[in-house]
C-alpha positions as CSV (number, residue, x, y, z in Angstrom):
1,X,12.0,20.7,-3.6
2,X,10.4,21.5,-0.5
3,X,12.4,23.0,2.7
4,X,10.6,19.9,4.7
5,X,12.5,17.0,2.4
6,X,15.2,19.6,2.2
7,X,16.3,19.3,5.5
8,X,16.8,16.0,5.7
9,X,19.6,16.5,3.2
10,X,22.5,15.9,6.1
11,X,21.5,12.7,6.2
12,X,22.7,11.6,3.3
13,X,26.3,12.9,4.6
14,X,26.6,10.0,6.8
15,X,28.9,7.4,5.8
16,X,27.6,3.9,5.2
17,X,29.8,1.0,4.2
18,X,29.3,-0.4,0.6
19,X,26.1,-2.2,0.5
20,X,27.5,-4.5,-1.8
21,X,30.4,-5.9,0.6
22,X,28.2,-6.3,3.4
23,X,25.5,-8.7,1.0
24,X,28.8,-10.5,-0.2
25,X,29.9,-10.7,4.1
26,X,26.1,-12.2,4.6
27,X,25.7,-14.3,1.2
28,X,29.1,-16.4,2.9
29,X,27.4,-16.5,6.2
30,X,24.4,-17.8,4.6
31,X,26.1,-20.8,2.9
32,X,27.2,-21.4,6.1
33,X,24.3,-22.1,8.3
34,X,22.0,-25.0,8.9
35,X,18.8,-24.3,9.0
36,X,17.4,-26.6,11.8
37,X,14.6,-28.9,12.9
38,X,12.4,-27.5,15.7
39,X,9.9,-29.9,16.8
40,X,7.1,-28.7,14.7
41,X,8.7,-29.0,11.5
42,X,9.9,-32.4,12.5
43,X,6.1,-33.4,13.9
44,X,4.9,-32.9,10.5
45,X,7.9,-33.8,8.4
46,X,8.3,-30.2,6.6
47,X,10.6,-28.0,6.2
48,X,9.7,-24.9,7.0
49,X,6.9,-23.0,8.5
50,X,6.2,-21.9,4.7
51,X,5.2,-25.2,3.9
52,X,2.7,-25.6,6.4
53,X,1.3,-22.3,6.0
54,X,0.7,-23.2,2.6
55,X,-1.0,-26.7,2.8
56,X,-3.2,-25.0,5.7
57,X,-4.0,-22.6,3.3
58,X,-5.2,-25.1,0.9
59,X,-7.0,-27.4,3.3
60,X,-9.2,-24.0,4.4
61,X,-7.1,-25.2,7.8
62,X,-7.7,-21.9,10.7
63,X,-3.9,-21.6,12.2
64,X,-3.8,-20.5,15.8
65,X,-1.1,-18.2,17.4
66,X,-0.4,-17.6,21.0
67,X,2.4,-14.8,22.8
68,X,4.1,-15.9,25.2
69,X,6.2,-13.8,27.3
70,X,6.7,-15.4,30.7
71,X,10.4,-14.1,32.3
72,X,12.9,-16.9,31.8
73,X,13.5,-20.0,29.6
74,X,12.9,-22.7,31.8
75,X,9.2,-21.2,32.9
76,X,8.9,-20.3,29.2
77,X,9.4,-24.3,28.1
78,X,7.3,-25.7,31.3
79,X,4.2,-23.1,29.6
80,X,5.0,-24.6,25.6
81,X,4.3,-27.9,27.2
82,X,1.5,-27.6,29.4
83,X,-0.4,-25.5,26.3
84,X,0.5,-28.2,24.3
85,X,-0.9,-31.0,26.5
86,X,-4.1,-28.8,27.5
87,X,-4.8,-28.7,23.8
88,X,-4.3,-32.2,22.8
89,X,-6.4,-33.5,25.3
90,X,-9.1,-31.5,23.4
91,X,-7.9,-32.6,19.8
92,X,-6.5,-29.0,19.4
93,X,-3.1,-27.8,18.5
94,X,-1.1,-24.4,18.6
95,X,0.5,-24.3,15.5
96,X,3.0,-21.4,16.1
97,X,4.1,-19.4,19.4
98,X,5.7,-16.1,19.3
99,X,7.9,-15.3,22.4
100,X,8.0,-11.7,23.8
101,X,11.9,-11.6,24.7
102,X,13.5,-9.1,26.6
103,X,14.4,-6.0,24.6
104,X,18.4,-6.5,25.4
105,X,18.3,-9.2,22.8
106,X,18.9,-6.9,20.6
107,X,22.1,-5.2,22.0
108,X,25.2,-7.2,20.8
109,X,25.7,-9.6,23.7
110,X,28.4,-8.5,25.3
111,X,26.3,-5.0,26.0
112,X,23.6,-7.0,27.5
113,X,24.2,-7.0,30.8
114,X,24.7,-3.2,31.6
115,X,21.1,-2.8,30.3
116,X,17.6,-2.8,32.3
117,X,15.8,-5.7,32.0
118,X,12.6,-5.7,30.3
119,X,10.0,-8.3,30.4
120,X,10.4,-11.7,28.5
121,X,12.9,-14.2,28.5
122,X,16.9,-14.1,28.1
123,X,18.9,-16.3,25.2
124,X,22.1,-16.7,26.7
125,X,23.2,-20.4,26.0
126,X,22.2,-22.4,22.9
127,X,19.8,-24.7,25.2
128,X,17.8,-21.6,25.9
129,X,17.3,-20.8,21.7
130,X,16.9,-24.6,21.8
131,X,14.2,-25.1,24.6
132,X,11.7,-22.4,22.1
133,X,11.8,-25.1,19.7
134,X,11.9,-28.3,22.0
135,X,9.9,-27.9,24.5
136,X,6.9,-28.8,22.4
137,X,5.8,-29.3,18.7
138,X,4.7,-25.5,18.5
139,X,6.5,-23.7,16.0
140,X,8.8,-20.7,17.4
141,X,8.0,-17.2,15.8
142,X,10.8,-14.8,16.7
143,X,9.4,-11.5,16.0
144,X,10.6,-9.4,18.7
145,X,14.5,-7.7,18.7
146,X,16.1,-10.0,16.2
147,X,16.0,-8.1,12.7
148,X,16.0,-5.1,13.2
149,X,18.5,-4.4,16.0
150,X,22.3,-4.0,16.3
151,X,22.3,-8.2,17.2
152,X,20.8,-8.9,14.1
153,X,22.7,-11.3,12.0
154,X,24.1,-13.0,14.8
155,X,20.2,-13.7,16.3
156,X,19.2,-14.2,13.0
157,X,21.7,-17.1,12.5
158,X,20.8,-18.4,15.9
159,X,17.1,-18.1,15.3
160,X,17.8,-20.1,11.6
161,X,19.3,-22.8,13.9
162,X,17.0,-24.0,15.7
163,X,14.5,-24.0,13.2
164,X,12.6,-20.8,13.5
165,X,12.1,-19.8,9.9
166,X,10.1,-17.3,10.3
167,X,12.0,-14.4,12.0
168,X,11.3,-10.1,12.4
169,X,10.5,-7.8,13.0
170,X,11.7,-5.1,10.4
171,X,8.9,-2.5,11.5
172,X,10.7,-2.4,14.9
173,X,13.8,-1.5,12.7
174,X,12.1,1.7,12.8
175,X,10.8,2.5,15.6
176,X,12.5,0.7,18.0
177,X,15.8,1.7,19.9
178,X,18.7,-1.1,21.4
179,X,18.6,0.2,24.8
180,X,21.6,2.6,25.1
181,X,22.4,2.0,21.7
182,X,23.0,5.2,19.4
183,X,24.9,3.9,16.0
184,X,22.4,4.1,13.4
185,X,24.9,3.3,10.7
186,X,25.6,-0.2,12.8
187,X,22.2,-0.8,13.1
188,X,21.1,-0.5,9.2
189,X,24.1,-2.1,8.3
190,X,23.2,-5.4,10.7
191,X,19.6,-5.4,9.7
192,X,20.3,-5.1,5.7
193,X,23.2,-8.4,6.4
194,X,20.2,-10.3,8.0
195,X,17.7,-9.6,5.8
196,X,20.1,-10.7,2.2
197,X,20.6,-14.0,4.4
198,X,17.1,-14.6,4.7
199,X,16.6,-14.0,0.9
200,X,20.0,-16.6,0.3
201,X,17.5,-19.0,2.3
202,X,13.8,-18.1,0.2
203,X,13.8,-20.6,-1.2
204,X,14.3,-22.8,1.5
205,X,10.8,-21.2,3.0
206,X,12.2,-18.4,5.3
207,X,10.1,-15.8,6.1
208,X,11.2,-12.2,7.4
209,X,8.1,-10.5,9.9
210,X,6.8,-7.3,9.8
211,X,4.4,-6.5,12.3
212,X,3.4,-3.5,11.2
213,X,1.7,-1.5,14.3
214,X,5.3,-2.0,16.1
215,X,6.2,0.3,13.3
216,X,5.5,3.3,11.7
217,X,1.9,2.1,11.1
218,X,1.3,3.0,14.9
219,X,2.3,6.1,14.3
220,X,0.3,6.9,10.9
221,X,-2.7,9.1,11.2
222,X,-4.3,7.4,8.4
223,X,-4.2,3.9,6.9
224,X,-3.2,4.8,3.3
225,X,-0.2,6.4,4.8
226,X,-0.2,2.5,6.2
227,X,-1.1,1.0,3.1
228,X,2.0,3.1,1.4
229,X,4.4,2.0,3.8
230,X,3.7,-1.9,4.0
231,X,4.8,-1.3,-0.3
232,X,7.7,0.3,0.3
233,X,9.2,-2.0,3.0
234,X,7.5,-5.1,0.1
235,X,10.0,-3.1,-2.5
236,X,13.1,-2.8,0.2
237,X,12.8,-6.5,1.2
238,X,11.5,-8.6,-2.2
239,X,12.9,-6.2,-4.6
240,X,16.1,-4.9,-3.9
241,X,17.2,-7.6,-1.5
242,X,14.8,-10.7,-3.0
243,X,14.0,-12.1,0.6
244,X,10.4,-13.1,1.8
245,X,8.2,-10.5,3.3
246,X,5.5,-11.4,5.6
247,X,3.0,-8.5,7.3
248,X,1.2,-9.0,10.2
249,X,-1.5,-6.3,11.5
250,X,-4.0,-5.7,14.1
251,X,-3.1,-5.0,17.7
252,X,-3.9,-1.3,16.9
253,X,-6.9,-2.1,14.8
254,X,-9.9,-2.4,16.9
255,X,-12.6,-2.0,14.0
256,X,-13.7,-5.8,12.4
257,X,-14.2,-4.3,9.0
258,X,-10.8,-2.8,8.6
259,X,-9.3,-6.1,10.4
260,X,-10.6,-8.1,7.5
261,X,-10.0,-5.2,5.3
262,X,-6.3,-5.7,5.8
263,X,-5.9,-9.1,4.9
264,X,-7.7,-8.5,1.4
265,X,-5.1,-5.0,1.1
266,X,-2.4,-7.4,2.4
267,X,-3.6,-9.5,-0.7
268,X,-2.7,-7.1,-3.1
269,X,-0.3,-5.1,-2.3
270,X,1.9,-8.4,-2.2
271,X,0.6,-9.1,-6.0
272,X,-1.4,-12.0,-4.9
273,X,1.1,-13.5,-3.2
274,X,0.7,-13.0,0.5
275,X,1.7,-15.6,3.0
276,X,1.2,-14.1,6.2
277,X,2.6,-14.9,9.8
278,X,-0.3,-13.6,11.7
279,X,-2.8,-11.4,12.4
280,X,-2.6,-9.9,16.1
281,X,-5.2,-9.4,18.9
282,X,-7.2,-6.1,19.2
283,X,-5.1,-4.8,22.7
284,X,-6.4,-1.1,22.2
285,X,-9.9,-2.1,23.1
286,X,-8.9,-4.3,26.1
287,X,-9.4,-3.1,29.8
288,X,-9.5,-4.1,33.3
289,X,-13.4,-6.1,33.0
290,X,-12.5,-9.0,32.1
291,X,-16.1,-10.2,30.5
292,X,-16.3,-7.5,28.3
293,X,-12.8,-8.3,27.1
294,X,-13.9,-11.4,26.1
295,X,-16.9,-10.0,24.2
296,X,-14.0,-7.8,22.8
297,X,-12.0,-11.1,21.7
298,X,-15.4,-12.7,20.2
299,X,-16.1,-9.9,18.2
300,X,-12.4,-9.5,16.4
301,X,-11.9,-13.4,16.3
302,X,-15.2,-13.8,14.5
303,X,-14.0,-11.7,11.6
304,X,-10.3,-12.7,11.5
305,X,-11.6,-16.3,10.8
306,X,-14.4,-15.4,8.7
307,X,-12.1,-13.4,6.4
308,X,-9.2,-16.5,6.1
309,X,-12.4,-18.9,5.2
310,X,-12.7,-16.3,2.7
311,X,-9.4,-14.9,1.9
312,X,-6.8,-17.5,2.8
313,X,-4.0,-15.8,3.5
314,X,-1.4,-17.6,5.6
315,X,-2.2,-15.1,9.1
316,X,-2.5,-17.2,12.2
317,X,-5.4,-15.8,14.4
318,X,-4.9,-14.9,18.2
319,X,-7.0,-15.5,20.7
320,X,-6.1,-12.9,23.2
321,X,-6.5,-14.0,27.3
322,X,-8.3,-11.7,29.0
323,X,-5.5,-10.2,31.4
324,X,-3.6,-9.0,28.3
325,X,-4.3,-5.4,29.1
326,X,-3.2,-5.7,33.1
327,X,-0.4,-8.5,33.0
328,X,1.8,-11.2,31.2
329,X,-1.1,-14.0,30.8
330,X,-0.1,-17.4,32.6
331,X,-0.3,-20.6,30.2
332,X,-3.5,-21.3,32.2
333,X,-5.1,-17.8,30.7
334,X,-3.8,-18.6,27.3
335,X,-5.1,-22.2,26.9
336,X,-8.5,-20.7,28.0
337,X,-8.3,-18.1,25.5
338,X,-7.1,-20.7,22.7
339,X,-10.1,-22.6,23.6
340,X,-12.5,-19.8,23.2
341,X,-11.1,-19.5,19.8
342,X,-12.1,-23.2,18.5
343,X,-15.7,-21.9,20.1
344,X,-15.5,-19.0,17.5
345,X,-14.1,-20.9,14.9
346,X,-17.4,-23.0,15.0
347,X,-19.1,-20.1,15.0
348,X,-17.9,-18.5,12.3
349,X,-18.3,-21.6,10.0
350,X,-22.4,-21.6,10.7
351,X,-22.0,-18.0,9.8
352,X,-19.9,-17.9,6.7
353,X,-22.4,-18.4,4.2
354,X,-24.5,-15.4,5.2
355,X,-21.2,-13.1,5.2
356,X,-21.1,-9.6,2.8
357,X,-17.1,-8.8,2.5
358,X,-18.0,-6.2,0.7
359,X,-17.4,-3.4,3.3
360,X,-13.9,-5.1,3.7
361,X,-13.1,-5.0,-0.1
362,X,-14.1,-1.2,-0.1
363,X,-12.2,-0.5,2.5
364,X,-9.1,-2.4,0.6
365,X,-9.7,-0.9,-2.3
366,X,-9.5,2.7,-0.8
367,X,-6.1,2.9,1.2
368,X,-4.9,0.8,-1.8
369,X,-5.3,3.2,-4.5
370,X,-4.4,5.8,-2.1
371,X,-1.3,4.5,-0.9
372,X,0.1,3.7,-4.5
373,X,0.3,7.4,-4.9
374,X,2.0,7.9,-1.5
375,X,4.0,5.4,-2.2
376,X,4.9,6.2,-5.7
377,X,5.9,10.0,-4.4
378,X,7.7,8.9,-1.6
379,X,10.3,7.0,-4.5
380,X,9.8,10.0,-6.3
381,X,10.7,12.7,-3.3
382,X,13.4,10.4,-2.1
383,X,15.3,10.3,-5.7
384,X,14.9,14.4,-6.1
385,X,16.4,14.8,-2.2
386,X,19.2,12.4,-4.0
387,X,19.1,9.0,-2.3
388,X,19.6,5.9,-4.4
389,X,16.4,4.2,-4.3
390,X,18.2,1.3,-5.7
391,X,20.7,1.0,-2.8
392,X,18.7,-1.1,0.4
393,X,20.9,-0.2,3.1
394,X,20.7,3.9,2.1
395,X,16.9,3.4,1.8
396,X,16.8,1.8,5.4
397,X,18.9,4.4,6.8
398,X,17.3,7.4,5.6
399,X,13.8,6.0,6.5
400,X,14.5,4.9,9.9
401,X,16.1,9.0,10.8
402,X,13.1,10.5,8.5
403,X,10.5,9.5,11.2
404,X,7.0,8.5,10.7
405,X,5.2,12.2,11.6
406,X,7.8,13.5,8.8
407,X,7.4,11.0,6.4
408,X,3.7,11.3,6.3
409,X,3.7,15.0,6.6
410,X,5.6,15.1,3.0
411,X,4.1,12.3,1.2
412,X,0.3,12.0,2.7
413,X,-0.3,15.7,4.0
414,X,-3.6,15.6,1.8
415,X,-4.9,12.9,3.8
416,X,-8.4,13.5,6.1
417,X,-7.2,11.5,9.2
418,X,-10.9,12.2,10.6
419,X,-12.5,10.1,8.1
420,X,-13.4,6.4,8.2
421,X,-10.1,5.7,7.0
422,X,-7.9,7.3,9.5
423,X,-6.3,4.3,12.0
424,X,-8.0,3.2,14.7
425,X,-5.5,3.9,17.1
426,X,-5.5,7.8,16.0
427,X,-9.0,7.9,16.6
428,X,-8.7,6.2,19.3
429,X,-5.9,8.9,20.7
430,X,-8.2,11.7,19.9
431,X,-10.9,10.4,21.7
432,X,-9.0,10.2,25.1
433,X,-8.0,13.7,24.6
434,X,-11.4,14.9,23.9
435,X,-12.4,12.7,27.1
436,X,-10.0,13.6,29.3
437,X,-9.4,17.9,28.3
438,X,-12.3,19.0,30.7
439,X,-9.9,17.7,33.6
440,X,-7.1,19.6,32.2
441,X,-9.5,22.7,31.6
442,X,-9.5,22.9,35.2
443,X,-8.8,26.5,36.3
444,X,-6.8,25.4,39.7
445,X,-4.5,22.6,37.5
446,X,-4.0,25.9,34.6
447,X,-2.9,28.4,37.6
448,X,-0.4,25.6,38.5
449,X,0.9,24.7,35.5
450,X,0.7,28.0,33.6
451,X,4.4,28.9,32.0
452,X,5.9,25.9,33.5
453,X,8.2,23.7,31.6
454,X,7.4,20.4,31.9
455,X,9.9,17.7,29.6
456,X,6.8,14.7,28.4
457,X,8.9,11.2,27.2
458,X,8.3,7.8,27.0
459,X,10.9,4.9,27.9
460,X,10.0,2.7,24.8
461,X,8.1,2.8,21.7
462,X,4.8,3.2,22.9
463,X,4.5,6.6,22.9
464,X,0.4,7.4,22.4
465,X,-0.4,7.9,26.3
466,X,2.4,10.6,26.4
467,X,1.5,11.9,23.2
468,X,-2.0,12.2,24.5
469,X,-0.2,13.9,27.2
470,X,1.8,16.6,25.7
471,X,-1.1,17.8,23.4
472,X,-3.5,17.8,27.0
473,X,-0.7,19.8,29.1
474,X,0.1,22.1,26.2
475,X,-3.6,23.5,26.2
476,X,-2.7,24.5,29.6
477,X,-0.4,27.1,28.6
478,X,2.4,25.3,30.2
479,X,5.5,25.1,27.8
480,X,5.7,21.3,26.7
481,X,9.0,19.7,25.5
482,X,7.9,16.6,24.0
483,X,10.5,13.9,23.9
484,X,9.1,11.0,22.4
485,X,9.7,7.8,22.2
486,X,12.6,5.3,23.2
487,X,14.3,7.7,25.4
488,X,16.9,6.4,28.1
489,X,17.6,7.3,31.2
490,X,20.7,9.4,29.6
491,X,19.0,10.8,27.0
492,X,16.2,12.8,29.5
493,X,19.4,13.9,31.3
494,X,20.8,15.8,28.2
495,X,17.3,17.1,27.7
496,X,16.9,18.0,31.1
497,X,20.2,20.2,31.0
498,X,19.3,21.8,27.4
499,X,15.5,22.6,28.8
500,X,15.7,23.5,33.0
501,X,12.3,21.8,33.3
502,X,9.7,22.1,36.4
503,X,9.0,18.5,36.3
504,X,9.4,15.0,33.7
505,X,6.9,12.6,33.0
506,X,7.8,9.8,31.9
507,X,5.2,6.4,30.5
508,X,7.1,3.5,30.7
509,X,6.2,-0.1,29.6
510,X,7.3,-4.2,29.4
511,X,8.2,-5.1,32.7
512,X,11.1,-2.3,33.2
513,X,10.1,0.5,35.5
514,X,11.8,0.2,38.8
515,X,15.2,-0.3,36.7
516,X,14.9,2.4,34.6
517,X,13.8,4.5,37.7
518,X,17.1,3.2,39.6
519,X,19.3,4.4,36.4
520,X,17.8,7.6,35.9
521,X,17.8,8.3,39.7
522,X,21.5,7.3,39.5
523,X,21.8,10.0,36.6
524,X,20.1,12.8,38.4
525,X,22.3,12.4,41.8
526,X,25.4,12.3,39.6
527,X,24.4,15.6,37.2
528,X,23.3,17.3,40.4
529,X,19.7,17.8,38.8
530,X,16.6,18.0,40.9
531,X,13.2,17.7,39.3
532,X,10.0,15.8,40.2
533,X,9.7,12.6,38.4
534,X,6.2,11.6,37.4
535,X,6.2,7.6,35.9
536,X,2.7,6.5,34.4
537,X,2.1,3.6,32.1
538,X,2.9,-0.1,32.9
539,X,4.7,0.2,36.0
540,X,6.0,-2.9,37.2
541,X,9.5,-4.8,37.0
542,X,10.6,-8.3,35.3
543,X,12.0,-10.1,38.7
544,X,14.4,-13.3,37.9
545,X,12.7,-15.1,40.5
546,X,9.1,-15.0,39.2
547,X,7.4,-15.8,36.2
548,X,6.1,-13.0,35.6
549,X,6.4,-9.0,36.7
550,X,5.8,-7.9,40.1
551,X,3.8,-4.1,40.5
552,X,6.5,-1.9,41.6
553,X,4.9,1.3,42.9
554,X,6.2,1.5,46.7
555,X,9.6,0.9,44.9
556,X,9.3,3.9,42.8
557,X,8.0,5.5,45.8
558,X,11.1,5.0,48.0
559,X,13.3,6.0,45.0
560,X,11.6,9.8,45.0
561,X,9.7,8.9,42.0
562,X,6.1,9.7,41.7
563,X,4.0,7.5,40.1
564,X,0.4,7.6,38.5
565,X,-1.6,5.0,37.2
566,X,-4.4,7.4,35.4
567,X,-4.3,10.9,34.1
568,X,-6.8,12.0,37.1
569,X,-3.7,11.2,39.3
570,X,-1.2,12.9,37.2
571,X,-3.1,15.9,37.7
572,X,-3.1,15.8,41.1
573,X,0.7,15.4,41.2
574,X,1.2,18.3,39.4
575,X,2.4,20.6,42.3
576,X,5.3,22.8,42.2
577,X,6.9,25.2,44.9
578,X,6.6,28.5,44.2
């Protein structure tokens, strides 16, 4: 056995409760609940999203998604039912909307509170889960910090009534952290009890999402590695629990041939039978130019229809508004954007005919074949390092504290990520270092920098910017303690005492940086620790009063923070006292 899977042998000295009391705990909670009526399902007289999917499936009927995240419920309703209105004047209709609530969701609820607010909406009373399935007949998607999180029976219940039958997202299971939360145990044990409750329900046509890129598949270097893990979670989930899964992809896929790729891999690694929940916007590629983002949108669109004319598959397409990469979009920015989608859609119906998949189908075929192997020695390495592969809530546990750089280092470590089949968003990563290392080849920033220790973290899971980053700064010569991801504000402070550092820099995301910024400065006064505090990423703050977050910068200013918007800045903050 090698030392690599060898160390992870203390994991499996954790205690976990018995697997099979916990399924009996959720199979009596699952007798219990009434699976509800949203709007949708009663529009169309169904009962289930499942249903529909299907019959669209059969028609050769293009399903449209939109993400909404606007900051509380009531803003969040008035936006269902002005999209809704907007598009029936035009003879369209949204068929599902997922909603972008705020990360505390997933804390149990009475830990809420003490938490920094993120962006998206709070469900506090039963007329907010309501108004999601009210306000219009658009189908609510949870996706976001239900399964997954400490909350999640009790949100998957909730979710279940109000008629939301499709509910995730198990990638973020793995990647994302409850903020202030630290009981993995919990955590497994909740997200195992929600997922045999969905599987009680199959057959009732619930659905449990998996978007994959808020997983490990945003961290993957290649997309066999992403391929392998999209079959194991299929083996956790249908096999050993017998719920539903449905994938989603794309936000982190920016090349067309790969996007259609996915559906056809999709295909078969769920044995022909695949029903989707959808098939996100290409976000990498978006900037600040607006027009060019919508040649962007034109370009992915084009192939995620052509490829369900093809392929049917269940996977809503989203037309992403142009702001996406700057802001929340307003309703009026996604109705414009859903209505440059029915312009594709005729577009890609003239086209279809004169369409060669075969690119696609390679493509499939390739990180297919590859990732049955992966796949097949990751059971393999996992049974020799002595976890029972036939016990769900062990195989979620070890998984989620294995890590994704780990997991591929063992199982995929012969894999060529600079090939045609490494993920876009690697390349992507590599290519804004190779951009961006003649400003940090600077002799003036290397003098500065040279032997100091600077502590590199982000506040969430999206952790590619400070990635980027640490590899950039660690050419330098200076000594680089990378964090990673979903650090809180006491987490950098238990760093910051192990590792005396020279300065932190910190990416932060989803509406959340002034916040954080008060917490951690709260931190720092009280352990007596003084060190500059550069903030980059999204930096603005979800505000109760508006609809949607407000720039922050001047507030992270007065709080002795430093922020930077672009690496040139960073750079230039980089100044230390000698």
């Amino acid at each position: 056995m090698s030392q690599s899977i060898e160390a992870l042998r203390p994991l499996l000295q954790t205690r976990l409760p018995d697997f099979n009391r916990l399924r009996a705990a959720a199979l009596e909670l699952a007798g219990q609940v009434s699976i509800g009526q949203s709007a949708f399902l009663q529009k169309f007289g169904i009962a289930s999203e499942l249903e529909y999917k299907r019959q669209a499936m059969r028609d050769g009927q293009i399903m449209y998604h939109a993400h909404i995240g606007m900051n509380d419920i009531d803003t969040t309703a008035a936006a269902l039912g002005k999209i809704h209105r907007e598009l029936g004047d035009r003879e369209y209709r949204l068929d599902r909307a997922g909603f972008a609530v705020d990360r505390r969701m997933g804390l149990p609820a009475d830990r809420r509170a003490a938490a920094a607010a993120e962006t998206g909406p709070m469900l506090m009373r039963q007329h907010d889960w309501e108004a999601l399935a009210q306000a219009a007949p658009i189908q609510p998607h949870l996706g976001d910090f239900m399964i997954g999180q400490p909350a999640s029976v009790a949100n998957t219940l909730q979710a279940l009534r109000i008629g939301c039958t499709t509910i995730g997202n198990l990638s973020q299971y793995f990647t994302f952290e409850a903020p202030g939360w630290s009981d993995a145990a919990e955590t497994a044990a909740q997200t195992y009890q929600a997922i045999v409750i969905m599987g009680a329900l199959r057959e009732r046509g619930t659905m449990l999402h998996s978007y994959l890129e808020d997983g490990y598949g945003a961290l993957f270097r290649h997309c066999a590695t992403v391929a392998a893990w999209a079959m194991l979670e299929r083996y956790i989930v249908e096999e050993l629990i017998g719920a539903r899964l449905s994938h989603c992809i794309g936000g982190l896929t920016r090349d067309p041939v790969k996007r259609a790729g996915w559906v056809l891999a999709l295909h078969r690694i769920h044995r022909g039978q695949q029903v989707g929940s959808m098939i996100y916007g290409d976000t990498i590629s978006f900037g600040h130019e607006f027009e060019q983002n919508r040649a962007l949108t034109a370009e992915y669109l084009l192939w995620d229809i052509l490829i369900q004319m093809h392929a049917p598959s269940g996977h809503a397409v989203l037309p992403l508004p142009v702001t996406e990469a700057i802001r929340i979009p307003s309703a009026e920015e996604i109705i414009e954007a859903q209505l440059f989608g029915r312009r594709v859609e005729a577009s890609a119906r003239r086209l279809y005919p004169h369409v060669d998949f075969s690119a696609a189908q390679t493509f499939a075929d390739e990180v297919c074949q590859q990732g049955e192997d992966i796949y097949h020695r990751a059971l393999d390495g996992l049974r020799d390092l002595g976890v029972d592969t036939a016990n769900p809530l062990q195989m979620l546990f070890v998984l989620k504290k294995m890590g994704a750089q780990r997991f591929e280092q063992l199982f995929a470590s012969e894999l060529d990520a600079a090939t045609a089949t490494g993920t876009d968003i690697y390349h992507m990563s590599q290519q804004v270092i190779d951009e961006h290392r003649p400003l940090f080849a600077d002799p003036g920033l290397r003098d500065r920098v040279r032997d100091k220790c600077l502590l590199i973290a982000s506040s969430d899971v999206h952790e590619h910017a400070a990635g980027a980053l640490a590899q950039l700064l660690g050419e330098t010569g200076a000594r680089v303690v990378y964090l990673g991801a979903e650090q809180d504000p006491g987490d950098l402070i238990a760093a910051l005492r192990k590792n005396p550092a020279d300065a932190l820099l910190l990416s932060t995301h989803n509406g959340m940086a002034l916040e954080y910024a008060q917490q951690l400065r709260r931190k720092l006064d009280e352990a007596q620790l003084s060190v500059p505090v550069i903030m980059g990423g999204v930096l603005n703050q979800k505000i109760e009063t508006q609809a949607l977050p407000v720039p922050v910068l001047e507030e992270l200013k007065a709080l002795g923070m430093h922020p930077a918007a672009a690496l040139p800045a960073l750079t230039g903050l980089l100044e230390f006292k000698s």
